[in-house]
N, C-alpha and C positions, 0 to 999 in steps of 0.2 A: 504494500500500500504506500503508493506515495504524498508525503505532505508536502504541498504547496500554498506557502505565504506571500502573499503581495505577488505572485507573478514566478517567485522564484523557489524553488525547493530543496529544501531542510531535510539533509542525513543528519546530521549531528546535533548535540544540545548546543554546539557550537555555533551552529548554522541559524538553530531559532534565537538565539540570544542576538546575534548580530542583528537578524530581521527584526527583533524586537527592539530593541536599541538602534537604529539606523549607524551604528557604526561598529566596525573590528572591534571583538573582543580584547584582541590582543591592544590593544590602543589603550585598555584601563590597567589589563595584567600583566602587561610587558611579556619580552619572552626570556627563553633560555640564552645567556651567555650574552645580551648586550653589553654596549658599553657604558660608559658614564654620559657621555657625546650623544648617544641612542635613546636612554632613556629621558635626557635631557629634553631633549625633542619631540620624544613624546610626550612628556608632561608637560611642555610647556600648545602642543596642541590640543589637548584634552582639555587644558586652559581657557582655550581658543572658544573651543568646545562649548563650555560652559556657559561661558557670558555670555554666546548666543542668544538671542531673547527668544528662538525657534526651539530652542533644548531648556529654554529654563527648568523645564521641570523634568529633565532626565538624572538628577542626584537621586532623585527620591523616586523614579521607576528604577534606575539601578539598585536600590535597598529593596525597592518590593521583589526585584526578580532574584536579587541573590537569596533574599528568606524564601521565597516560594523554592527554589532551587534546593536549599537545606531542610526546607519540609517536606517535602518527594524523595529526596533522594540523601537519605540521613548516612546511610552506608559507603557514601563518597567522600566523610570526612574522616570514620575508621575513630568517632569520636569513644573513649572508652571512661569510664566515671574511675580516679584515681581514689584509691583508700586512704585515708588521713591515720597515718600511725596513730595507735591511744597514747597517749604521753602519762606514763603510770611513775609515781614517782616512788623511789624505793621506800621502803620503811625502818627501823629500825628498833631493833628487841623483838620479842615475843609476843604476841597476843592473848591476852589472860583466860 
């Protein structure tokens, strides 16, 4: 089955996140191994991006999409609840 948004079609969450967002994902997440130069550029167009007055309100569809993302698919973050040691403090002598 194929899913087709706006005209163009979505294999990946990658795919729909871009369609929904009208821009590269990679443009907010950076990728592997740029540079300083690279991400520089990118963040200063996301910049760009922003003050848009056509995107204004893309901060807060990017918070809705990443929570919707983390409520569907909770097993992409591998989250595991850590034990808090008991902090038992010694005693000393005997109990009567």
């Amino acid at each position: 089955m194929k899913c087709i948004v706006a005209g163009h079609e979505a294999v990946t969450g990658a795919d729909f996140a871009e369609l929904a967002l009208g821009t590269p994902v990679e443009l907010w997440l950076g990728v592997d191994g740029e540079s300083e130069e690279e991400r520089a550029a990118r963040l200063d167009a996301a910049r760009d991006i922003l003050s848009d007055p056509q995107f204004s309100d893309l901060s807060d569809d990017l918070i809705r999409l990443a929570a919707r993302v983390v409520e569907d698919h909770p097993d992409l973050f591998n989250v595991v609840p850590l034990v808090r040691p008991s902090r038992r403090v010694p005693r000393k002598g005997v109990a009567a």
